[in-house]
PDB file of N, H, CA, C and O in Angstrom:
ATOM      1  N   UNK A   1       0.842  -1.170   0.000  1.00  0.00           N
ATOM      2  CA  UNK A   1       0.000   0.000   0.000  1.00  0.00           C
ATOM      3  C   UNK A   1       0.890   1.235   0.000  1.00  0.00           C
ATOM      4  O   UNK A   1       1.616   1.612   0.920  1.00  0.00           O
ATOM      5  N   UNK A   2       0.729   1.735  -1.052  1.00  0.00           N
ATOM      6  H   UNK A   2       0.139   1.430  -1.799  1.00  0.00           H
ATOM      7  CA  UNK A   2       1.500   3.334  -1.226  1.00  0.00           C
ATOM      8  C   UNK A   2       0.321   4.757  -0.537  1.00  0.00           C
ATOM      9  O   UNK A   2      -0.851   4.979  -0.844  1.00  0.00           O
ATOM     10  N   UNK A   3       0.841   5.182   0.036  1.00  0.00           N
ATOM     11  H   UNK A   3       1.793   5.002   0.285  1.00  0.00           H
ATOM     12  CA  UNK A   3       0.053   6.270   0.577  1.00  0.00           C
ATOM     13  C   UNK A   3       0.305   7.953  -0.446  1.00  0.00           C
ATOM     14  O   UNK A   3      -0.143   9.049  -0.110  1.00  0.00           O
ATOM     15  N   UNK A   4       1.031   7.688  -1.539  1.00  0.00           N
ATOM     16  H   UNK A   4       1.395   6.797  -1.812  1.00  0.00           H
ATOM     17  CA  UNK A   4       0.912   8.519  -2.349  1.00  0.00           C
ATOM     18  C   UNK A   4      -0.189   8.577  -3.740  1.00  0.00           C
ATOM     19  O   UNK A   4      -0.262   9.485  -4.568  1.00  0.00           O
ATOM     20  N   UNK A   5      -0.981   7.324  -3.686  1.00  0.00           N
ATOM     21  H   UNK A   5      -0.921   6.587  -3.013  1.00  0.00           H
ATOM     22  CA  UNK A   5      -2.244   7.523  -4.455  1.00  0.00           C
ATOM     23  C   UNK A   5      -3.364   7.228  -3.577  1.00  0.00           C
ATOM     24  O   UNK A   5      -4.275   6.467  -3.902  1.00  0.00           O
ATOM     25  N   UNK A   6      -3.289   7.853  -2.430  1.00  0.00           N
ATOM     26  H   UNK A   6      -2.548   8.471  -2.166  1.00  0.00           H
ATOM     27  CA  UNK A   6      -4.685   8.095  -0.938  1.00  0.00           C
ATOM     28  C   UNK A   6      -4.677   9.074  -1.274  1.00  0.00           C
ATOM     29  O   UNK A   6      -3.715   9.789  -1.555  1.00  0.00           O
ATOM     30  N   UNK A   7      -6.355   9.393  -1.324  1.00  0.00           N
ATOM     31  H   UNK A   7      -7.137   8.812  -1.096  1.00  0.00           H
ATOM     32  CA  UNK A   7      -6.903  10.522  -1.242  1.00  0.00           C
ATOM     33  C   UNK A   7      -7.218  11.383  -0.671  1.00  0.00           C
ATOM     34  O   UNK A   7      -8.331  10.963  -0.354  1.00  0.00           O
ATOM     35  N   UNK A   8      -7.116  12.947   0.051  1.00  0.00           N
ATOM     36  H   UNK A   8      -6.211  13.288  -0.206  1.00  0.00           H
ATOM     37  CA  UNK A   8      -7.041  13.512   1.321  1.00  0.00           C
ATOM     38  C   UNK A   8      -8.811  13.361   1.370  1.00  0.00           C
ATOM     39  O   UNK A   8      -9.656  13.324   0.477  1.00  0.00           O
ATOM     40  N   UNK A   9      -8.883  13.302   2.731  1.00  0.00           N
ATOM     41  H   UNK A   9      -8.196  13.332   3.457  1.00  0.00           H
ATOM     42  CA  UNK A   9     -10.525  13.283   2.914  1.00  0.00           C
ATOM     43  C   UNK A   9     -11.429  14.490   2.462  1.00  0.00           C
ATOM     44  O   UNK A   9     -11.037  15.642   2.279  1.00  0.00           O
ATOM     45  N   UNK A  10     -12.963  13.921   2.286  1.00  0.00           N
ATOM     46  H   UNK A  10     -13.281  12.985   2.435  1.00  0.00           H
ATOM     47  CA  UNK A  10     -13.668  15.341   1.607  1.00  0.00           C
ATOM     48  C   UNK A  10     -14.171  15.953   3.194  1.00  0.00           C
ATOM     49  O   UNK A  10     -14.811  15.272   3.996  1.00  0.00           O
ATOM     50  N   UNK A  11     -13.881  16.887   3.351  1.00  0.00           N
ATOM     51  H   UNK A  11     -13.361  17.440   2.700  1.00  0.00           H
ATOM     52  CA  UNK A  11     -14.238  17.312   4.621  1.00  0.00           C
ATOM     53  C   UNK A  11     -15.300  18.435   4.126  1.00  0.00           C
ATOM     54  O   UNK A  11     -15.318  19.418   4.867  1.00  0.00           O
ATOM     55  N   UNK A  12     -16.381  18.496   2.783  1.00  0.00           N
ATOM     56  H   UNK A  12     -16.366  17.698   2.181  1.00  0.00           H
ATOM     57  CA  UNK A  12     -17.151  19.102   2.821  1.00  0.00           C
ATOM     58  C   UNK A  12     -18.602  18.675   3.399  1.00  0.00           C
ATOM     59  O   UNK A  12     -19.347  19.401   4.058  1.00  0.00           O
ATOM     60  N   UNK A  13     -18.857  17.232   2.976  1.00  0.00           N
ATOM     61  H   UNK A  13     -18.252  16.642   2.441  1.00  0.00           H
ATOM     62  CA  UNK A  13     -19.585  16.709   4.051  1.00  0.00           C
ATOM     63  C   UNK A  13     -19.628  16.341   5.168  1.00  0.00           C
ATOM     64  O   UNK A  13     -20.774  15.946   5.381  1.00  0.00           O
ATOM     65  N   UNK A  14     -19.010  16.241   6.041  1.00  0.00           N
ATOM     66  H   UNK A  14     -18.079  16.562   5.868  1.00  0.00           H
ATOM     67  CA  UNK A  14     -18.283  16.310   7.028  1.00  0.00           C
ATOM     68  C   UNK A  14     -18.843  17.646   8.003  1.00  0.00           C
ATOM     69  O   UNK A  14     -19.357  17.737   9.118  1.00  0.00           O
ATOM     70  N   UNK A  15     -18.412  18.676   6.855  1.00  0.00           N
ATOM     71  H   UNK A  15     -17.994  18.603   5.950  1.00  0.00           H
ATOM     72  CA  UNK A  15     -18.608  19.923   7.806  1.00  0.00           C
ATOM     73  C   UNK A  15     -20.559  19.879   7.775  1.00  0.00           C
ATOM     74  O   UNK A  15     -21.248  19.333   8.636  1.00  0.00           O
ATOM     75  N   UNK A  16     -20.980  20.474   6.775  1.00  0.00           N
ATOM     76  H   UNK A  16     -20.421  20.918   6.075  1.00  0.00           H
ATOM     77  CA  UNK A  16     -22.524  19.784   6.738  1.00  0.00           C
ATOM     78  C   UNK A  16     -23.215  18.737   7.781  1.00  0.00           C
ATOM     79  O   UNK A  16     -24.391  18.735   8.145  1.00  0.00           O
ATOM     80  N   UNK A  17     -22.401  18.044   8.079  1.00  0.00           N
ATOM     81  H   UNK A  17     -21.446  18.045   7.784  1.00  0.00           H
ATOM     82  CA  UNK A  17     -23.066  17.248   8.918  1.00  0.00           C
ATOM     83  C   UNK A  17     -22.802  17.588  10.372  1.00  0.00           C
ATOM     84  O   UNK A  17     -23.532  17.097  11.233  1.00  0.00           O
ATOM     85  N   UNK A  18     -21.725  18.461  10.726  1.00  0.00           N
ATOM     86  H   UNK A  18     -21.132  18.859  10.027  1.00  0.00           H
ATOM     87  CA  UNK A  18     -21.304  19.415  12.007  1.00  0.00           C
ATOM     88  C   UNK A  18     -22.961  20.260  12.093  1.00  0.00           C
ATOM     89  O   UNK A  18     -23.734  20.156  13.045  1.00  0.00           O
ATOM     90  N   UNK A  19     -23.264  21.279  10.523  1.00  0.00           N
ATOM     91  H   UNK A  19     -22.636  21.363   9.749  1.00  0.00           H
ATOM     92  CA  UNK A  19     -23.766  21.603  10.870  1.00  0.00           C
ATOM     93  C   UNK A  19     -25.238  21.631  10.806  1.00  0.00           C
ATOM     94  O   UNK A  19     -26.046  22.533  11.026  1.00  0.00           O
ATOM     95  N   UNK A  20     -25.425  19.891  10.294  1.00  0.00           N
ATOM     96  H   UNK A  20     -24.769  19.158  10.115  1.00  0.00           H
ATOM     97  CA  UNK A  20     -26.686  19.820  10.854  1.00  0.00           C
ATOM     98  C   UNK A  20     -26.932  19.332  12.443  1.00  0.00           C
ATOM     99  O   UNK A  20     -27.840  19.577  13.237  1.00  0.00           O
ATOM    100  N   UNK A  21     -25.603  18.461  12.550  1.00  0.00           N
ATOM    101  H   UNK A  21     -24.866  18.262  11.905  1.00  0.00           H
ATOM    102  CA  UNK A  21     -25.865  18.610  14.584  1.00  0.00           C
ATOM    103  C   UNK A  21     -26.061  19.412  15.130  1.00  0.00           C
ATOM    104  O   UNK A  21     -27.005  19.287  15.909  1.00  0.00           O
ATOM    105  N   UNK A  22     -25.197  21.008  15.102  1.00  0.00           N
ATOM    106  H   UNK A  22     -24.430  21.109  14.468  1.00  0.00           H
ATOM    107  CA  UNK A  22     -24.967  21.972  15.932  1.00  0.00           C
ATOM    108  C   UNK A  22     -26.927  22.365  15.494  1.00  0.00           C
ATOM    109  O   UNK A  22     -27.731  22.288  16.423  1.00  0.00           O
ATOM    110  N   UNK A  23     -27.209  22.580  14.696  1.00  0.00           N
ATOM    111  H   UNK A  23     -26.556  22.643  13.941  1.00  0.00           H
ATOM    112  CA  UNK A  23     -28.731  23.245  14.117  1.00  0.00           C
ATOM    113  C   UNK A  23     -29.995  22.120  15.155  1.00  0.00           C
ATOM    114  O   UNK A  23     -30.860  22.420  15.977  1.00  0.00           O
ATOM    115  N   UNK A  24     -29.479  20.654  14.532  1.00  0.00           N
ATOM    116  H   UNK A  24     -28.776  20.410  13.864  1.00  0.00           H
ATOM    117  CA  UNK A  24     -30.753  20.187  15.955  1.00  0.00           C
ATOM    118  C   UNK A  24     -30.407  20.127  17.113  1.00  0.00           C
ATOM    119  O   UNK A  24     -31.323  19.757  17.846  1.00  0.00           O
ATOM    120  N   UNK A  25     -29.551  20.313  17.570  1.00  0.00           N
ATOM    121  H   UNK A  25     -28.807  20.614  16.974  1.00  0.00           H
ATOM    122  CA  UNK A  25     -29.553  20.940  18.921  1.00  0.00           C
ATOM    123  C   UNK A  25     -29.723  22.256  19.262  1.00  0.00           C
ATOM    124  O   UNK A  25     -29.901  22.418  20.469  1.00  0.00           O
ATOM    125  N   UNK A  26     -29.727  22.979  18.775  1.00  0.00           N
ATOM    126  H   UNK A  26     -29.583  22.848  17.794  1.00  0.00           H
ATOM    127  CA  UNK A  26     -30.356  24.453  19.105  1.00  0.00           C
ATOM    128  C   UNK A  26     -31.799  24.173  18.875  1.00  0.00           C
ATOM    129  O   UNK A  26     -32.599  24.284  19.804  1.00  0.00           O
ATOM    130  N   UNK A  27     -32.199  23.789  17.591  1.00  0.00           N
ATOM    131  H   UNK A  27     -31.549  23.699  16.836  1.00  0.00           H
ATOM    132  CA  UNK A  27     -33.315  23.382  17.366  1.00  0.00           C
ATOM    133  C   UNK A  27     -34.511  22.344  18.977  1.00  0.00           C
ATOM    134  O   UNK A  27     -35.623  22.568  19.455  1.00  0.00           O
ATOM    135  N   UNK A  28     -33.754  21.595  19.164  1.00  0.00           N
ATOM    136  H   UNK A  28     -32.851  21.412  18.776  1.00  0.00           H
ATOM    137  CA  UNK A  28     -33.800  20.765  20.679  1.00  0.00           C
ATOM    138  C   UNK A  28     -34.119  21.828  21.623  1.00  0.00           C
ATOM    139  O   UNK A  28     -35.115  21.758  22.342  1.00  0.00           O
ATOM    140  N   UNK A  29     -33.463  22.622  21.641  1.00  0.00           N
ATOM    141  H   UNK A  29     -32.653  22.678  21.056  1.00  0.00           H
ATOM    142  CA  UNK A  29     -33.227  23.310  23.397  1.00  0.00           C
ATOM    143  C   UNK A  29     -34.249  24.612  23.206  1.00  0.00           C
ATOM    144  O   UNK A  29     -34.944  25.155  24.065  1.00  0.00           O
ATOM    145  N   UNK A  30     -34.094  24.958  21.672  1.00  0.00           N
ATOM    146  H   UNK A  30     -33.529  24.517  20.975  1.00  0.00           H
ATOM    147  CA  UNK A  30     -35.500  26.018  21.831  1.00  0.00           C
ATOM    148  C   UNK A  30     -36.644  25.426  22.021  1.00  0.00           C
ATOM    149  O   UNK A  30     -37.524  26.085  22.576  1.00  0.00           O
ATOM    150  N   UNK A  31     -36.901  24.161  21.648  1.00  0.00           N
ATOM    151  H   UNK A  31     -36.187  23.625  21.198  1.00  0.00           H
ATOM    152  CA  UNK A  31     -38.084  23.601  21.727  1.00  0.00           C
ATOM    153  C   UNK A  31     -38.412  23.453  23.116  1.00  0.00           C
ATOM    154  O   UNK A  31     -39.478  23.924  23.511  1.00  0.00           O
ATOM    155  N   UNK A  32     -37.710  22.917  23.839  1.00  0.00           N
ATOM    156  H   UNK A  32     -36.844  22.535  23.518  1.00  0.00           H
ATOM    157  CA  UNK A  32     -37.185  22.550  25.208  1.00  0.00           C
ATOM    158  C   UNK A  32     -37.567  23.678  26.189  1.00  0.00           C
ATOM    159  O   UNK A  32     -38.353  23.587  27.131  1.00  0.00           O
ATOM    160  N   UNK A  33     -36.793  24.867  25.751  1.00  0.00           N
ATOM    161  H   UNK A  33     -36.154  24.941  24.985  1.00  0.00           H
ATOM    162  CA  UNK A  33     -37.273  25.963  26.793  1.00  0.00           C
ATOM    163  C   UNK A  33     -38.194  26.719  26.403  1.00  0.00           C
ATOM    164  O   UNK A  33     -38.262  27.829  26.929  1.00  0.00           O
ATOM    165  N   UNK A  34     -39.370  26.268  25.158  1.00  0.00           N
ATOM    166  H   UNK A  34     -39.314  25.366  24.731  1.00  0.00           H
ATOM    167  CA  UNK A  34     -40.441  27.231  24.559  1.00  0.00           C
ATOM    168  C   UNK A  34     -41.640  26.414  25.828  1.00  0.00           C
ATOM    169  O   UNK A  34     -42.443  26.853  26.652  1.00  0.00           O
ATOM    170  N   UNK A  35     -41.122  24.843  25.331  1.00  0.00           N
ATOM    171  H   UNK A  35     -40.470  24.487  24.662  1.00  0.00           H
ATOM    172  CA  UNK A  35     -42.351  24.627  26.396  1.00  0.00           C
ATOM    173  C   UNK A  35     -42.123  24.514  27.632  1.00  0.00           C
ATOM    174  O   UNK A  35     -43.123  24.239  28.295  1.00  0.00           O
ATOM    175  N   UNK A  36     -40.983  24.648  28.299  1.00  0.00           N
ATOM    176  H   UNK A  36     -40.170  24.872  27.761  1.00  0.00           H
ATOM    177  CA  UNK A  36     -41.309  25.156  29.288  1.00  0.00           C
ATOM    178  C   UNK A  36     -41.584  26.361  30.091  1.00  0.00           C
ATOM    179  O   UNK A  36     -41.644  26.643  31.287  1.00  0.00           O
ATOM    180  N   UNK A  37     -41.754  27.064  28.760  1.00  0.00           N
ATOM    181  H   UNK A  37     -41.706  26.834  27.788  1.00  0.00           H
ATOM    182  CA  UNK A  37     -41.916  28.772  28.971  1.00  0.00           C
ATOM    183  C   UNK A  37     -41.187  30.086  29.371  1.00  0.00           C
ATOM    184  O   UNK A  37     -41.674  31.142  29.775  1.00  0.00           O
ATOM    185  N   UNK A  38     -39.853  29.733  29.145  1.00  0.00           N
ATOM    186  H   UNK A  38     -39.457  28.875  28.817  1.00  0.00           H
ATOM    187  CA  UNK A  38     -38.473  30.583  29.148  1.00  0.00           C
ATOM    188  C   UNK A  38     -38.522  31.313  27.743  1.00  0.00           C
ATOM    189  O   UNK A  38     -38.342  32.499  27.467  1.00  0.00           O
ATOM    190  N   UNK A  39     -38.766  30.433  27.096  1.00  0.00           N
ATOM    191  H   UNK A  39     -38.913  29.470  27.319  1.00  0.00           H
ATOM    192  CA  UNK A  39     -38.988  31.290  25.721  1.00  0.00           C
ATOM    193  C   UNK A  39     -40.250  31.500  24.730  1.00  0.00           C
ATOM    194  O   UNK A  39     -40.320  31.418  23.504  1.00  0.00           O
ATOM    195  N   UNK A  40     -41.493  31.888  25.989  1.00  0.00           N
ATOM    196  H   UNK A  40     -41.436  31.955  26.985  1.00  0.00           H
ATOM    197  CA  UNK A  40     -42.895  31.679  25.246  1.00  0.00           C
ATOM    198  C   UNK A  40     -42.910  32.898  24.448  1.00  0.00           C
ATOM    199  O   UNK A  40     -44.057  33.313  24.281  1.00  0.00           O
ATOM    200  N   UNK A  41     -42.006  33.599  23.905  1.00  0.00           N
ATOM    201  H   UNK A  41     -41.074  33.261  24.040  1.00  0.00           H
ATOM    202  CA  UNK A  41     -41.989  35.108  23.589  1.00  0.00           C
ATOM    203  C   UNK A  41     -41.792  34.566  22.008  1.00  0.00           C
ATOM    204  O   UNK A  41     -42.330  35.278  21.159  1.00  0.00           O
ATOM    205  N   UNK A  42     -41.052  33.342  21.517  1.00  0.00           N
ATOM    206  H   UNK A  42     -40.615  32.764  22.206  1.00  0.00           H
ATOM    207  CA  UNK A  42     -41.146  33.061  20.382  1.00  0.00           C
ATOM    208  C   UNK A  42     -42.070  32.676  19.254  1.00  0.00           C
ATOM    209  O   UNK A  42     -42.852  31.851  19.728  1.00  0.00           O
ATOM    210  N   UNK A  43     -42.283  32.838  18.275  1.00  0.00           N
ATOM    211  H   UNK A  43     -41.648  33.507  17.889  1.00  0.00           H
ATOM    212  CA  UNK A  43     -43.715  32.430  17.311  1.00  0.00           C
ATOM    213  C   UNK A  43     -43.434  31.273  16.881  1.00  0.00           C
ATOM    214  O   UNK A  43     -42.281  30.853  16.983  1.00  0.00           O
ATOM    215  N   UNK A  44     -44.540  30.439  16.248  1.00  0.00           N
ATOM    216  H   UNK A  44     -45.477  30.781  16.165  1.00  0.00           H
ATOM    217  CA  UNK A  44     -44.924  29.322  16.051  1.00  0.00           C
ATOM    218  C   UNK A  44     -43.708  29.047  14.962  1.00  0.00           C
ATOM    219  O   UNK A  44     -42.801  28.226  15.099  1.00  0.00           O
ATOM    220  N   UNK A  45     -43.915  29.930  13.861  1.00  0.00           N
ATOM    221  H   UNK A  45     -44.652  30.598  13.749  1.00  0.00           H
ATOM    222  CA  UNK A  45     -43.345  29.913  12.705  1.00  0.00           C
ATOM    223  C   UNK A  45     -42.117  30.098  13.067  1.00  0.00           C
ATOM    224  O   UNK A  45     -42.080  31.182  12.484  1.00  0.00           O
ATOM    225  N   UNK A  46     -41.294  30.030  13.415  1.00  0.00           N
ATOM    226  H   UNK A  46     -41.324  29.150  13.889  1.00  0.00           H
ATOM    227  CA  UNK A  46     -39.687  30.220  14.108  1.00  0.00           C
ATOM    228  C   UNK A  46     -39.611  29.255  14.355  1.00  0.00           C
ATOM    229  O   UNK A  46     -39.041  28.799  13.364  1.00  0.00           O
ATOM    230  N   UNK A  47     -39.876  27.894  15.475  1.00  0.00           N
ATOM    231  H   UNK A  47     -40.339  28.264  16.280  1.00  0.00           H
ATOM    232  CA  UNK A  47     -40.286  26.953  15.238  1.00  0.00           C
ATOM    233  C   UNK A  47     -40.084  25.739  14.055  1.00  0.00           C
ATOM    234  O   UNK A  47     -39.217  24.922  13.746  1.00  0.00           O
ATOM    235  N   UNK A  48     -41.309  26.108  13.639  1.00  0.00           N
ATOM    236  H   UNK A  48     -42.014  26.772  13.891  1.00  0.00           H
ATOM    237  CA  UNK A  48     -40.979  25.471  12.655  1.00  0.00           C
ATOM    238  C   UNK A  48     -39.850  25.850  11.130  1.00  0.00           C
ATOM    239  O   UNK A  48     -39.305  25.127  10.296  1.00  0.00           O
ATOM    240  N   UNK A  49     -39.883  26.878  11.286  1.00  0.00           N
ATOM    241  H   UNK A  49     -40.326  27.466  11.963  1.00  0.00           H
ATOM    242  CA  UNK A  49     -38.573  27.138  10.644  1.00  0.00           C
ATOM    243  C   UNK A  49     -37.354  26.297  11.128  1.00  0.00           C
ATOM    244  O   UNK A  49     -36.991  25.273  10.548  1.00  0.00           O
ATOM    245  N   UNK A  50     -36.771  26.789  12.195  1.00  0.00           N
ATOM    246  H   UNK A  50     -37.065  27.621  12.666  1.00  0.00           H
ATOM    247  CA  UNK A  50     -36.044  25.988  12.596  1.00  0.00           C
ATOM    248  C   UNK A  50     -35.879  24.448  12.309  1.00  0.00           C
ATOM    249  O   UNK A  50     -34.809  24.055  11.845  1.00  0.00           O
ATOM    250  N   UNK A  51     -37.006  23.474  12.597  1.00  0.00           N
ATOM    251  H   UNK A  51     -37.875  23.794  12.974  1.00  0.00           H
ATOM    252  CA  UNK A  51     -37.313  22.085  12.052  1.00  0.00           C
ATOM    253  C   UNK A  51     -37.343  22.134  10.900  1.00  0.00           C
ATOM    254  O   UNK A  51     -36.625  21.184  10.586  1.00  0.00           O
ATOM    255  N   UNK A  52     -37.716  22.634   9.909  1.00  0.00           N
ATOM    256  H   UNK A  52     -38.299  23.406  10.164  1.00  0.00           H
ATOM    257  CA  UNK A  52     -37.850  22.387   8.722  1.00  0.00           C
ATOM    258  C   UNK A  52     -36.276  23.084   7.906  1.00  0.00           C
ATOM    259  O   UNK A  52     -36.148  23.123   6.683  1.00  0.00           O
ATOM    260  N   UNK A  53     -35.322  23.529   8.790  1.00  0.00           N
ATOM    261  H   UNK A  53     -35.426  23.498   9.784  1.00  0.00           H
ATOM    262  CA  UNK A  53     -34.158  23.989   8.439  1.00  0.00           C
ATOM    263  C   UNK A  53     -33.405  22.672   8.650  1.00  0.00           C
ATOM    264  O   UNK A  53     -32.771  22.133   7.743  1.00  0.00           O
ATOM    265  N   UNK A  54     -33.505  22.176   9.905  1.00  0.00           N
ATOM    266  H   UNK A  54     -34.020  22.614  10.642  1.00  0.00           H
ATOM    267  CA  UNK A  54     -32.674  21.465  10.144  1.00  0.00           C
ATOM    268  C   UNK A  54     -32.867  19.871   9.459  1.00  0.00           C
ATOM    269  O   UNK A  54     -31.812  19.297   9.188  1.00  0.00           O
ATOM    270  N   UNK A  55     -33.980  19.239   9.209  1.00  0.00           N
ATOM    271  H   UNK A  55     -34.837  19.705   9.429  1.00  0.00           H
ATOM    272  CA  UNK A  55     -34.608  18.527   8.131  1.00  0.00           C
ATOM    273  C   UNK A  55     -33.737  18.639   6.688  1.00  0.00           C
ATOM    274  O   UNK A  55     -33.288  17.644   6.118  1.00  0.00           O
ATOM    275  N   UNK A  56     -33.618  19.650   6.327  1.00  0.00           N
ATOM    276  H   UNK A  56     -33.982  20.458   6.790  1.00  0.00           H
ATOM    277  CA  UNK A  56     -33.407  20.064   4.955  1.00  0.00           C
ATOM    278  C   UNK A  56     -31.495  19.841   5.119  1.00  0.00           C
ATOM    279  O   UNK A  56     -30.631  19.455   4.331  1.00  0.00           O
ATOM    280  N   UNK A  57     -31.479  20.210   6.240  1.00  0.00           N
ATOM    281  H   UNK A  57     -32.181  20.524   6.879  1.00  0.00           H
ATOM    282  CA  UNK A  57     -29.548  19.586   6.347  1.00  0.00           C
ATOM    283  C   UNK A  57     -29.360  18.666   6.417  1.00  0.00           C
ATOM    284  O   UNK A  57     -28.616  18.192   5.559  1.00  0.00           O
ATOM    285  N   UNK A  58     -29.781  17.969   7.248  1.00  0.00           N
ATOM    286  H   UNK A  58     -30.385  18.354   7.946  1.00  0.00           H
ATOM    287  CA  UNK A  58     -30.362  16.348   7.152  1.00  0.00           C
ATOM    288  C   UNK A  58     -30.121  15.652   6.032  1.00  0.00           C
ATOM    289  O   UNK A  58     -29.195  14.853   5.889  1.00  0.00           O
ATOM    290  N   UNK A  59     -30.772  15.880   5.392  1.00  0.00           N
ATOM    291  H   UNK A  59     -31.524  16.528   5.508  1.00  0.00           H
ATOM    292  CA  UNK A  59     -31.455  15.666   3.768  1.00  0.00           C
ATOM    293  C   UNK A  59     -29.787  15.960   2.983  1.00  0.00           C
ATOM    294  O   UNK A  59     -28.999  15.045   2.746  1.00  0.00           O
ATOM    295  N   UNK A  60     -29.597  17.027   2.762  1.00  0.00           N
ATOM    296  H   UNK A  60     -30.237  17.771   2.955  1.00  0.00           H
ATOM    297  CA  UNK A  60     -28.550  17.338   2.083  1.00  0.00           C
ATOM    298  C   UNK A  60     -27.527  16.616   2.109  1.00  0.00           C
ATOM    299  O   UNK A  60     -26.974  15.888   1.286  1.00  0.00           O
ATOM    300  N   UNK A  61     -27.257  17.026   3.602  1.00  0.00           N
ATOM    301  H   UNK A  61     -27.706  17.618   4.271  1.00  0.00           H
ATOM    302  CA  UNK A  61     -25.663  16.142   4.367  1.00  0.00           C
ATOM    303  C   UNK A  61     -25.824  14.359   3.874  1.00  0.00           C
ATOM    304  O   UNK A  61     -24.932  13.622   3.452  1.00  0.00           O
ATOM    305  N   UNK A  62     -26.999  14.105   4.067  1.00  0.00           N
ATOM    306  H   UNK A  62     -27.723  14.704   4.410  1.00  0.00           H
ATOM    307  CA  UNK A  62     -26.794  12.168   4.086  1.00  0.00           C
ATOM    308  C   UNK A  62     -26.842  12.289   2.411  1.00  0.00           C
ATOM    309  O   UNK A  62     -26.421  11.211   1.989  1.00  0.00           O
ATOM    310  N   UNK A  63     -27.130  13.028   1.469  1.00  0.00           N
ATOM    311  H   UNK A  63     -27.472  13.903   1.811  1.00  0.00           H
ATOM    312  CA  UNK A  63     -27.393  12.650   0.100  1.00  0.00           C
ATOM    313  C   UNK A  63     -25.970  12.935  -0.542  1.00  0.00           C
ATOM    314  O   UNK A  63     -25.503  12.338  -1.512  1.00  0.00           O
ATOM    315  N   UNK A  64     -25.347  13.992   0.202  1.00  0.00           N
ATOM    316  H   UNK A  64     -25.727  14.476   0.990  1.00  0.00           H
ATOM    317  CA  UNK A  64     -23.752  14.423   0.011  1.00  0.00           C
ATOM    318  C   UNK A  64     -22.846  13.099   0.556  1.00  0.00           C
ATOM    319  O   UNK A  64     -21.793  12.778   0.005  1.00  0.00           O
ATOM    320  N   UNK A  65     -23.247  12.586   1.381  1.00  0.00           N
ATOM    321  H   UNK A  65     -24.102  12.847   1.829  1.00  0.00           H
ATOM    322  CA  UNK A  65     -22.172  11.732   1.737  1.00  0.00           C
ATOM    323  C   UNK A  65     -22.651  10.586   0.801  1.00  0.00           C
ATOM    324  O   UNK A  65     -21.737   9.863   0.404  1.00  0.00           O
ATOM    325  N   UNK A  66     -23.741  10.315   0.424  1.00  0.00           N
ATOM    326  H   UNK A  66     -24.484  10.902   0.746  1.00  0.00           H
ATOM    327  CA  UNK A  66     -24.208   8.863  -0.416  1.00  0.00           C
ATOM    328  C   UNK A  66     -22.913   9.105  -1.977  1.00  0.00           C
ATOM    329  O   UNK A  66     -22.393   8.154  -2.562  1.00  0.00           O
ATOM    330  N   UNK A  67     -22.725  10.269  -2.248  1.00  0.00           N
ATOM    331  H   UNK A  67     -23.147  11.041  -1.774  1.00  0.00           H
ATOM    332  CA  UNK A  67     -21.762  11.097  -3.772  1.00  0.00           C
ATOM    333  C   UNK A  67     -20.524  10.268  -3.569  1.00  0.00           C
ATOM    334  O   UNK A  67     -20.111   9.644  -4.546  1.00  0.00           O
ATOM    335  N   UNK A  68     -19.864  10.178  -2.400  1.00  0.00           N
ATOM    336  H   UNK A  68     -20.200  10.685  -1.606  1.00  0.00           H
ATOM    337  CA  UNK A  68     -18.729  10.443  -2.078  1.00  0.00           C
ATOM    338  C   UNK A  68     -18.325   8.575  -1.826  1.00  0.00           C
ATOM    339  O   UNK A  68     -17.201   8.230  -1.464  1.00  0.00           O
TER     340      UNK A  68
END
């Protein structure tokens, strides 16, 4: 095994998938402190923004790594 025809890793999916963790966990903890009413000041639609953001990275990140 020659390590001069290894390929350096794709660290673009990789990062994508950082930041669909870091997104459902924020996503998590707003949910978290909406119902318990620390953050009842937020709207519905924020919310679901959020979920439907972090869904969509989801989506991306696992279809990016299926390429690779």
């Amino acid at each position: 095994m020659t390590l001069s025809n290894s390929q350096p890793p794709n660290t673009g999916p990789t990062i994508l998938l950082y930041i669909f963790a870091i997104a459902l966990i924020i996503t998590a903890v707003v949910i978290v402190l909406r119902g318990v009413g620390i953050l009842s000041f937020i709207p519905g639609y924020v919310i679901w923004a959020l979920a439907l953001l972090t869904i969509g990275l989801g989506i991306i990140g696992g279809l990016s790594r299926l390429k690779d």
